[in-house]
N, C-alpha and C positions, 0 to 999 in steps of 0.2 A: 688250439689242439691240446689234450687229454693227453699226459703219459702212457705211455703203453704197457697193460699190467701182463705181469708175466704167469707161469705154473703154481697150481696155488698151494701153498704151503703153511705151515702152524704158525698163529698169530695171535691178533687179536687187539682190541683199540688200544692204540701206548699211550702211557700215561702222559710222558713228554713230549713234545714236537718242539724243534728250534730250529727256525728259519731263518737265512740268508737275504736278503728281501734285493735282489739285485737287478737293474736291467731300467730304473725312473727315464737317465739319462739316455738312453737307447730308445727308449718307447717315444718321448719327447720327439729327438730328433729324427723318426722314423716321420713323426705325424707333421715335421715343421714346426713344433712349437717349441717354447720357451724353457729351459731346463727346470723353472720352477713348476711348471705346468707337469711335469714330470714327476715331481715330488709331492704334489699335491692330489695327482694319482695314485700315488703308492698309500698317500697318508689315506685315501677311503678304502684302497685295496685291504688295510689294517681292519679297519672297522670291519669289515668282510670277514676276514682271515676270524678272528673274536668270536664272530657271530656263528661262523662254522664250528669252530671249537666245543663251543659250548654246546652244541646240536649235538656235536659227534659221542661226546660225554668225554675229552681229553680235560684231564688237569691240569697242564702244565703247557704253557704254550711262553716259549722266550725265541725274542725278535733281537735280531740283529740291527739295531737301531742307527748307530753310530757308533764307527767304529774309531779307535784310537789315532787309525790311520788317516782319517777323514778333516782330521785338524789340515795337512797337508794340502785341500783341495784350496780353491780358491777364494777369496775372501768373503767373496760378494755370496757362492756358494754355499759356505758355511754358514753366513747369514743367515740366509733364505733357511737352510735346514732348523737353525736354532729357534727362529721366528715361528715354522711350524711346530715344532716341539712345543715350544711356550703357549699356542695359538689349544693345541690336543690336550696336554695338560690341565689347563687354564677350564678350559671348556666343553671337554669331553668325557672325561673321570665321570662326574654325576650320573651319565647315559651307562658307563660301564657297569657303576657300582649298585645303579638298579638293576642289572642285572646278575648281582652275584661273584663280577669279577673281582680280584684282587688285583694290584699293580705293584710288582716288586723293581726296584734298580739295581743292577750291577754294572762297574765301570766307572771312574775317574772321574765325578763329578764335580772337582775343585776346577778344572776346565772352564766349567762354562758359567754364565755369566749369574749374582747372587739372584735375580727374582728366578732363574728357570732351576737353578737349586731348590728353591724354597720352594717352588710348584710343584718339582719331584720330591721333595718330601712328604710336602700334603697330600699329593696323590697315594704316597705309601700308608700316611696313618687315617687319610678318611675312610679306607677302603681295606684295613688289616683283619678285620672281622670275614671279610667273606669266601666263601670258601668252591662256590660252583669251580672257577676255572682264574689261576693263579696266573696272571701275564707280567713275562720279564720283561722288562727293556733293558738292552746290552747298550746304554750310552757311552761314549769315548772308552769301551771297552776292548781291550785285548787279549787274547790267551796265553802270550809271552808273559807278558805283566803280571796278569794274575797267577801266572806259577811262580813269579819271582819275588810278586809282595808277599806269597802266602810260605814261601823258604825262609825271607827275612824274617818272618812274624816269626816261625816256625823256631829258627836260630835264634831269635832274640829268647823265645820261650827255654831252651836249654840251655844259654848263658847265665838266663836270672835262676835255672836249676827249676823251674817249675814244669819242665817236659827232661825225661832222659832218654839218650840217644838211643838203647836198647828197645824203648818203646814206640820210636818212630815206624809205623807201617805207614800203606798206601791208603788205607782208611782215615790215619789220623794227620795225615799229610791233607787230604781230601779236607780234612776240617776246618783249614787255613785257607781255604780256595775263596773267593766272593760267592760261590755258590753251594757253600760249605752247608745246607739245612734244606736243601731240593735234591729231587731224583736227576742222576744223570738222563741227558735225554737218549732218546730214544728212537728217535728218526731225525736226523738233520736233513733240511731241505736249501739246495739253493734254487733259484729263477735263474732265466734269461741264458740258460746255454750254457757260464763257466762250470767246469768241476776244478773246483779247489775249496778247501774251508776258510783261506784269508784272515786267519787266526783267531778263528774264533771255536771257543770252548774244546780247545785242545783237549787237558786232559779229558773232561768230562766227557768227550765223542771218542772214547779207545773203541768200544762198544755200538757205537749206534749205527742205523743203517743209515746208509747215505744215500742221498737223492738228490739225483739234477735232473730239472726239466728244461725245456726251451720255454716256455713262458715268460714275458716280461714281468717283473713284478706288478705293475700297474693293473694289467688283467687280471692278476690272482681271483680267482673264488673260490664259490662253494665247491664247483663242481673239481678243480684243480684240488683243495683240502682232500675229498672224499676219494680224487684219484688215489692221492699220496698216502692215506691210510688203507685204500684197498691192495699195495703194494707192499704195503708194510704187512699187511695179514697172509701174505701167501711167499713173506721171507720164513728162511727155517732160522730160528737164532741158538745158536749152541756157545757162545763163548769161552772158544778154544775146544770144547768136548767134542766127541765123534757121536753123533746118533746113537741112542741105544738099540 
């Protein structure tokens, strides 16, 4: 089932979309199957997700991949998710990168293990040239974190005196963020029923509109993408101003 789009109002395609991807383990144990059977639905639901984007004409599409939190899951869990990471990296990039996508990382990548580092590298420099549709992966990433490495950066830069405190604004605070050279987004989506953000791209969502569907992640499509940006085209965005 399709979101229910509401009164339509001024819009129009956003540049950024950053999604939640929530609901693998739900969907799984709905059908009786195996939690990895689950994450191996989400990882083509991705593919999907890519391909809709790039129809749609959105730039900026960053996934909530792996969250900082998800060390915390269970062993064998974690596994299985780093396995497919390694498996998509490894052997999917090529597919992406004919078609114009870029693959950027942000997120904690001393974590995980050295060959799936060096896959997320490559993926970032085979693929820096192009320019159709920019896809983030949020690996072991956090939004606490990243406000708090980009304060330390930020602090260490006005001890060595190469930033003075008078010049610190929220734009140049912004600079020290991991996603210090992208547009904030623009529409956050979560799947599978929760509304909450789960820490992710705190500061950068003060602005963006939010979306929860009940879909599992696993199901994502086209047609689920095309809901979400018909809903975002008939929000009125004022940030903080009154209508003229």
């Amino acid at each position: 089932m399709y979101p229910v789009v509401g009164e339509r109002r001024a819009g129009g395609v956003p540049v950024h979309v950053a999604i939640i991807m929530d609901g693998n383990g739900r969907w799984a144990a709905a059908r009786g199957l195996p939690l990895l059977a689950g994450h191996r639905a989400g990882a083509e639901a991705v593919q999907r997700c890519i391909r809709a984007a790039v129809a749609a004409g959105v730039k900026w599409l960053t996934l909530y991949a792996f969250s900082s939190e998800n060390w915390r899951r269970t062993p064998q869990e974690v596994a299985d998710l780093t396995s497919l990471l390694r498996y998509y990296l490894r052997y999917k990039v090529a597919e992406l990168a004919a078609k114009g996508v870029r693959i950027r990382i942000i997120g904690d990548l001393s974590r995980f293990a050295p060959d799936v580092r060096a896959e997320a590298r490559r993926a970032e420099l085979e693929t820096a040239s192009n320019t159709v549709l920019t896809v983030v992966l949020a690996l072991s990433y956090g939004g606490r974190a990243d406000i708090v490495q980009a304060a330390l950066r930020m602090a260490a830069d006005i001890g060595n005196g190469t930033l003075a405190v008078d010049q610190v604004d929220e734009d140049v605070f912004g600079g020290f963020l991991m996603t210090a050279d992208m547009p904030d987004p623009d529409i956050v989506v979560r799947t599978s029923g929760e509304s909450r953000l789960s820490n992710f791209l705190l500061w950068q969502s003060a602005y963006a509109e939010l979306i929860f569907i009940e879909t599992p992640w696993p199901d994502f499509d086209a047609g689920h993408f095309n809901a979400v940006l018909e809903i975002f085209s008939r929000r009125e965005r004022r940030f903080g101003a009154r209508p003229v």
